[in-house]
C-alpha positions as CSV (number, residue, x, y, z in Angstrom):
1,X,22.0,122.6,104.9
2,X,23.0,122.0,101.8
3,X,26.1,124.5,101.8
4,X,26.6,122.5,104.5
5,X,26.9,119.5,103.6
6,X,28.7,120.6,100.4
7,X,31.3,122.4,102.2
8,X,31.6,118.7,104.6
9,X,32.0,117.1,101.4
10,X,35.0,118.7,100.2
11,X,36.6,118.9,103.6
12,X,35.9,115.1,103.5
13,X,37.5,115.0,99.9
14,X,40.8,117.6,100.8
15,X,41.1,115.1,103.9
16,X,41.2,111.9,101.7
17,X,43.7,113.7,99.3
18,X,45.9,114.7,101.8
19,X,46.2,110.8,103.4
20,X,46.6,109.5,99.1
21,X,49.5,111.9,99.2
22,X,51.0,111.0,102.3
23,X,50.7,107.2,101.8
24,X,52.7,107.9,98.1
25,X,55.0,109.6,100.1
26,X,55.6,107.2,102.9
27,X,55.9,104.3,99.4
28,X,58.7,106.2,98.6
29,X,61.0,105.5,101.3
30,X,62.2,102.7,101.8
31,X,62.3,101.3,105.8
32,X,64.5,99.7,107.3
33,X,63.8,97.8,110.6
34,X,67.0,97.1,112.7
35,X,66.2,94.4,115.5
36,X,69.9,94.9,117.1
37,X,71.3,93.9,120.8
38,X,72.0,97.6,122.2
39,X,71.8,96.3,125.8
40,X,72.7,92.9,127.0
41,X,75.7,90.4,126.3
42,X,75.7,91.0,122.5
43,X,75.5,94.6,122.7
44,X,79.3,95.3,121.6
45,X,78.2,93.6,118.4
46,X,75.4,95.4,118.5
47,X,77.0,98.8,117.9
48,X,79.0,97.2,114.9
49,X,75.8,95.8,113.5
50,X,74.1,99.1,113.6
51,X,77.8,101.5,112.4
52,X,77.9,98.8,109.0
53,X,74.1,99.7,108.3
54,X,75.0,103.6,109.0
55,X,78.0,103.4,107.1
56,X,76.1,101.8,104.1
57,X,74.1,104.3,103.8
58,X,76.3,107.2,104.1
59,X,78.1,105.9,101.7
60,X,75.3,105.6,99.4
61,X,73.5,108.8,99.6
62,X,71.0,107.6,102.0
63,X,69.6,105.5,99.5
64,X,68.6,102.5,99.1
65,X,67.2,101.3,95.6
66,X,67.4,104.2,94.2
67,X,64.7,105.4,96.7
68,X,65.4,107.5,100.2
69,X,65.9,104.8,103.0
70,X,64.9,105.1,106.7
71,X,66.9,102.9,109.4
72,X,65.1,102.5,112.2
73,X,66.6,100.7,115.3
74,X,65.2,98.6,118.0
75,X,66.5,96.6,120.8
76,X,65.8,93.6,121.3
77,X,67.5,93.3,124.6
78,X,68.9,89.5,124.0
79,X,65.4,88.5,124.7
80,X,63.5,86.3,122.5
81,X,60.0,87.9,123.8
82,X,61.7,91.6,123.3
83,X,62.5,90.9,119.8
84,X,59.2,90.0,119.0
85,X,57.6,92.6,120.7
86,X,60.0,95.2,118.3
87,X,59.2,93.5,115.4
88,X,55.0,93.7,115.8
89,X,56.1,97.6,116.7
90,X,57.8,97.8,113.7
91,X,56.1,96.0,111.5
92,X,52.8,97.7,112.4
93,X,53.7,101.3,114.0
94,X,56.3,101.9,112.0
95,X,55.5,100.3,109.0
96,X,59.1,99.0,108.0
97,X,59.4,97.2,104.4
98,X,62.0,94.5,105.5
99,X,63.3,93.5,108.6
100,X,67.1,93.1,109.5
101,X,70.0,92.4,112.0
102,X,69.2,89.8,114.1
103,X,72.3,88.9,116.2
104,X,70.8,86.0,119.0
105,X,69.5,83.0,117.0
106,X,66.5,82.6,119.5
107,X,65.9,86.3,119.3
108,X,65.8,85.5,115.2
109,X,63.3,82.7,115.3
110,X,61.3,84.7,117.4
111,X,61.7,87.6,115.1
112,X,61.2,85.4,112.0
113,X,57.4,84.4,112.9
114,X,56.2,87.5,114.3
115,X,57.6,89.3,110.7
116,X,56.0,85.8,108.7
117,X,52.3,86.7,110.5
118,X,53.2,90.4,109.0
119,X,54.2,89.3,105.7
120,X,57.2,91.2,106.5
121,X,60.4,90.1,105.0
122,X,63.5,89.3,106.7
123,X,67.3,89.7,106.1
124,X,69.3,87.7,109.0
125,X,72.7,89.5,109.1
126,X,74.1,87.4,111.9
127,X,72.2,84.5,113.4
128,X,73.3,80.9,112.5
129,X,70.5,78.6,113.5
130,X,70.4,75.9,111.1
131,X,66.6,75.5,111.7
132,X,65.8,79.1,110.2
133,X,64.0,79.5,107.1
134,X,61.5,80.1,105.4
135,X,60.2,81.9,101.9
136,X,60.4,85.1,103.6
137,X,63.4,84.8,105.4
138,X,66.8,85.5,103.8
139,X,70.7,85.0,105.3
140,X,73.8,86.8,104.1
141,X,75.6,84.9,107.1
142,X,75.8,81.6,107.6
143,X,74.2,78.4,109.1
144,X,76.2,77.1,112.3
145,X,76.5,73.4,110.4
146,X,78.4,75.3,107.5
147,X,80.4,76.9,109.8
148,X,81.8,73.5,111.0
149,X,81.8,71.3,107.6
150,X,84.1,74.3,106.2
151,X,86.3,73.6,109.0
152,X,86.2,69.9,109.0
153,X,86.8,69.5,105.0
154,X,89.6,71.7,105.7
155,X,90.6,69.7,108.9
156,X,90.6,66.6,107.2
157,X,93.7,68.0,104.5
158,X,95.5,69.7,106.7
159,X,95.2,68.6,110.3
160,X,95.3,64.3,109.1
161,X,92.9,62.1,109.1
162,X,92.3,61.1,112.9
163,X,93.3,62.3,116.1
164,X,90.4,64.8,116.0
165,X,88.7,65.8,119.6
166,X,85.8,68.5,119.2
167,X,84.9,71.3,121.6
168,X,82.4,73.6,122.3
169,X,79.6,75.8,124.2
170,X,76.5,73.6,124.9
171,X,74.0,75.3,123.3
172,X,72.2,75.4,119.5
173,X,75.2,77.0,117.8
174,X,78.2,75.2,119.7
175,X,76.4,71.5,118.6
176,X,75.5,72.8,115.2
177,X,78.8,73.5,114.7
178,X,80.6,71.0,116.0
179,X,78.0,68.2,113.9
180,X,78.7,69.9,111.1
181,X,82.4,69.8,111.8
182,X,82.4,66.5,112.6
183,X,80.6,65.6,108.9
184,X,82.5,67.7,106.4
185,X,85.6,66.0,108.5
186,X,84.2,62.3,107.4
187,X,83.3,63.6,104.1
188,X,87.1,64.6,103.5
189,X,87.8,61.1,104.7
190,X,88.9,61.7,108.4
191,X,88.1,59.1,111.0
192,X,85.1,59.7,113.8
193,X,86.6,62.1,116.6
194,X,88.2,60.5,119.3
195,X,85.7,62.9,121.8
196,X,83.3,65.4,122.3
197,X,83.3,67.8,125.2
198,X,80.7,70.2,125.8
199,X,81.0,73.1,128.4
200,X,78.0,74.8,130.3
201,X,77.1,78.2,128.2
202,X,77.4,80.9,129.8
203,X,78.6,79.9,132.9
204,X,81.9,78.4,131.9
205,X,84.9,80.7,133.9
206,X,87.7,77.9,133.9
207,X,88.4,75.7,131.2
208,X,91.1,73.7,132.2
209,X,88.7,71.0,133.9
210,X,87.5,70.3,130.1
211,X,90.8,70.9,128.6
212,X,92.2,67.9,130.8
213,X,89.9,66.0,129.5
214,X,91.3,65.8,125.9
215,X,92.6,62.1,125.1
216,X,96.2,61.9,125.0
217,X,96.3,60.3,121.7
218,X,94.6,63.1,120.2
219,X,96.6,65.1,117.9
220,X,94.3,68.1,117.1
221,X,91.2,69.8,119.1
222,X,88.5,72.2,117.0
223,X,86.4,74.5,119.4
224,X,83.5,76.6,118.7
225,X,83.1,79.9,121.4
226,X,82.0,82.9,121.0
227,X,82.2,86.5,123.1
228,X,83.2,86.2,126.7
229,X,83.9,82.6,126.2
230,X,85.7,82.9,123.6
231,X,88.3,85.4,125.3
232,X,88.4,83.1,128.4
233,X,88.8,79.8,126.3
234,X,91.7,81.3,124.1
235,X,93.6,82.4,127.3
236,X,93.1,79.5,129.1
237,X,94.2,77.5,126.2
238,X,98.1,79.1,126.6
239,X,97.5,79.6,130.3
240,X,97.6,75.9,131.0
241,X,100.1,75.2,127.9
242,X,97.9,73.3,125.9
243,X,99.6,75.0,122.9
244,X,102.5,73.2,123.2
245,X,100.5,69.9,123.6
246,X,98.3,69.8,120.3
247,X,97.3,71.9,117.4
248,X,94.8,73.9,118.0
249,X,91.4,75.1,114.9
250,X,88.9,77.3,115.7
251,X,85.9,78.6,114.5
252,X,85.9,82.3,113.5
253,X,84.5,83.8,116.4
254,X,87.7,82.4,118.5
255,X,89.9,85.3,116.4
256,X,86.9,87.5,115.5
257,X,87.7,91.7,115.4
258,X,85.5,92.0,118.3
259,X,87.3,89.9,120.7
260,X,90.9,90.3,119.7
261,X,91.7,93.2,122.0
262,X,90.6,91.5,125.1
263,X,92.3,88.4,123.8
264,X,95.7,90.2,123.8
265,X,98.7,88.2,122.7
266,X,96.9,85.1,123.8
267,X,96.0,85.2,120.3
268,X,98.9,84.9,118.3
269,X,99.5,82.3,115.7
270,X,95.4,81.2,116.4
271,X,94.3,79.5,112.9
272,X,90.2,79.9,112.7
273,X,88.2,79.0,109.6
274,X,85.8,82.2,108.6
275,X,83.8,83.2,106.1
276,X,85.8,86.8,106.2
277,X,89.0,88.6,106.9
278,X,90.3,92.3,106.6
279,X,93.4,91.5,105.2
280,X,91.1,90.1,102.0
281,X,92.8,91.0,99.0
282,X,89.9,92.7,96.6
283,X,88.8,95.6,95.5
284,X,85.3,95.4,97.4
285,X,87.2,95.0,100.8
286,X,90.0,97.2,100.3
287,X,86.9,99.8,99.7
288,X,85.3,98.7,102.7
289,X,88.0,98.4,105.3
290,X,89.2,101.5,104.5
291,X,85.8,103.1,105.0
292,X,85.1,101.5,108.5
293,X,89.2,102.4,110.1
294,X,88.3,106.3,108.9
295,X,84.8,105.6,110.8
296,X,85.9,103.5,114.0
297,X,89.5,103.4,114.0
298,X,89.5,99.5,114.1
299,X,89.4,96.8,111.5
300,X,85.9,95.8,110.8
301,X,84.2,92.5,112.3
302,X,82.4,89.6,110.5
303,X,79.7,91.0,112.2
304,X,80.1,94.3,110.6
305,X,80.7,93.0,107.0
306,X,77.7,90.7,107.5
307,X,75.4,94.1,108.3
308,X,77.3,95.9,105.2
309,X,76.0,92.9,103.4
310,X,72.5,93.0,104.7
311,X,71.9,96.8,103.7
312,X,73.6,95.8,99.9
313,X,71.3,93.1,99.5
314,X,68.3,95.1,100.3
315,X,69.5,97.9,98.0
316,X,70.1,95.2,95.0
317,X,66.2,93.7,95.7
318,X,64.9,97.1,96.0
319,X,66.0,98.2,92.7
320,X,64.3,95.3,91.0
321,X,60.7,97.1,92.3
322,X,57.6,95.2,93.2
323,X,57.2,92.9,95.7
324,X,60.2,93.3,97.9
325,X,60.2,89.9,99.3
326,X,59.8,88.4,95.5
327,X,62.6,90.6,94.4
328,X,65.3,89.0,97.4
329,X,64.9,85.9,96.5
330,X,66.0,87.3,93.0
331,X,68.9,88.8,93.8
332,X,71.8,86.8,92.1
333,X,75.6,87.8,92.6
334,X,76.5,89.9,96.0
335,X,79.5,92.0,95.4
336,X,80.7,91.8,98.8
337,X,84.0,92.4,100.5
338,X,84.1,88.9,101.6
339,X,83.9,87.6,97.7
340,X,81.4,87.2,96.2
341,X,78.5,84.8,97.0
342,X,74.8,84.0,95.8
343,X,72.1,82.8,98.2
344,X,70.7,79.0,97.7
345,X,67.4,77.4,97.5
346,X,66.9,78.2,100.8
347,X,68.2,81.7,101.4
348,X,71.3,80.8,102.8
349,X,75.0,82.0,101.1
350,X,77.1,79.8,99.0
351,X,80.7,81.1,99.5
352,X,84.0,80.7,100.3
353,X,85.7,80.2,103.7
354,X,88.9,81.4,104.8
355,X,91.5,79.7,106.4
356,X,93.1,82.3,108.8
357,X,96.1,82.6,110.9
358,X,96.3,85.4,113.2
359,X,99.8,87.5,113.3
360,X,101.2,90.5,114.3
361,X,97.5,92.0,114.6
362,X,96.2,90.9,111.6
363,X,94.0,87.4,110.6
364,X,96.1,86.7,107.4
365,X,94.3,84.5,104.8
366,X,96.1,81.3,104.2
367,X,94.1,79.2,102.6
368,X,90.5,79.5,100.9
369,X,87.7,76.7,101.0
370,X,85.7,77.0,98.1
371,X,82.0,75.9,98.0
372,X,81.6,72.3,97.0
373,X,80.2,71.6,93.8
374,X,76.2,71.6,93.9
């Protein structure tokens, strides 16, 4: 009995070993959780989020601080209740260290508090709700109300100081925008806009109903769309000769990499206010375009350089060791292709916009709108 029980002993013992050894092991990769759209209306951006986190990590040795790095991908369908069920799978199946992507902002909030009960971190590489947050939760994109007081304090400079009528997709990110627009136009001294008209998301097919309703007094219209709507507004825009009525400002997603092939010529001589471009003149993006063409073929979207981002702010926390939601919010300077930025009190970037007009295939940088001073 007593060999017996010896003999159990050191089974037990060789068993405990071998799960210490595996644990170290498994502390010694880092994981990656990609919540990405591979199905569903965002799935084209989908497969650029998830080729920019690849690409990273080619490029890197498969690395990521220094350590091996594991990506490991889940859709989330476009669904709010999809996205959290991935992120309780990864969080506790697979055991991911940080989660990322996160294209849908009602996917992201979901996402956010599932990861929060998990004390999980979380690096947003594409949603814009203004309402996300949180001590976990970091954003190397933007917030849809930056997206618009970029434009407007630009707006205000260059497009004169009334006249202004405001367009957009009725939904959290078309009136985040637009408010936001309509703010950093007032703070650059333009007058209240004449009108805002909001369309149906999702559903809108014709926009020349909304279009007529533009004041004729107005001298300049800023719109916010994005994917599908965003092809359809820009055509409809020429279609019904609107172009030759009154200057036209976008938001970035108007002109975005992802859409400009469906857009066709339609597009030509769009300016759009973004936070990046691929004609950038730096070394970082020169590096990074040139990367992605060889990989796709095509310039890279903001969605792409926002994923590229993601996976190099992960890599700078991880090298600081410890606590790897501690060592995000520690992070300073992101050497990134779009310029470099820093994240603020609330995890959020502090960067530059970019003023771009698209020509001869190409969104050319004609202006930049720096941060304003804190």
């Amino acid at each position: 009995m007593r060999f017996a029980l010896l003999a159990l002993a050191v089974a037990l013992a060789a068993g405990c070993g071998g799960a210490a050894t595996q644990q170290a092991a498994d502390d010694s990769v880092v994981k990656v959780g990609a919540i990405i759209s591979q199905t569903g209306v965002y799935s084209a951006l989908g497969d650029d989020m998830e080729a920019a986190m690849r690409l990273y990590l080619d490029e890197h040795g498969g690395k990521l601080g220094g350590k091996p790095a594991r990506l490991v991908v889940a859709d989330d369908a476009g669904t709010p209740e999809t996205g959290q069920q991935k992120a309780r799978q990864l969080t506790l199946q697979d055991q991911v260290n940080v989660i990322t992507g996160l294209i849908a902002s009602p996917v992201a909030v979901a996402v956010a508090k599932e990861a929060a009960a998990q004390k999980t971190p979380v690096v947003i590489a594409n949603a814009g709700a203004d309402a996300l947050g949180g001590p976990g939760v970091f954003r190397v994109s933007y917030t849809n109300y930056m997206h618009g007081y970029a434009a407007g304090r630009y707006a205000a400079e260059s497009y004169g100081k009334d006249g202004a009528v405001l367009m957009g997709a009725d939904y959290s990110a078309g009136t985040e925008t637009l408010k936001g627009f309509a703010e950093g136009y007032a703070k650059g001294g333009g007058a209240k806009p004449l009108k805002q008209i909001l369309t149906p998301f999702g559903k809108t097919q014709n926009f020349q109903p909304y279009l007529s309703q533009i004041p004729a007094e107005a001298k300049f219209l800023y719109v916010f769309y994005a994917g599908g709507e965003a092809i359809t507004f820009a055509k409809n825009f020429k279609q019904f000769g609107y172009d030759t009525k009154l200057k036209l400002l976008t938001c970035q997603n108007i002109t975005d990499e992802d859409v400009l092939q469906a857009i066709g010529a339609d597009a030509e001589g769009i300016t759009s206010v973004g936070l990046y471009s691929p004609a950038l003149d730096n070394p970082e993006n020169q590096a990074f375009t040139a990367k992605w063409k060889a990989k796709t073929g095509k310039n890279p979207s903001a969605v792409a350089l926002q994923s590229w981002d993601a996976m190099s702010l992960i890599d700078q926390a991880a090298k600081r060791g410890g606590d790897l939601a501690q060592a995000l919010g520690q992070v300073g300077e992101i050497a990134s292709p779009r310029g470099p930025f820093t994240l603020d009190a609330k995890h959020n970037p502090v960067q530059n916009w970019y003023v771009r007009e698209y020509s001869g295939g190409v969104n050319k940088v004609i202006a930049t709108i720096a941060p304003e001073a804190s």
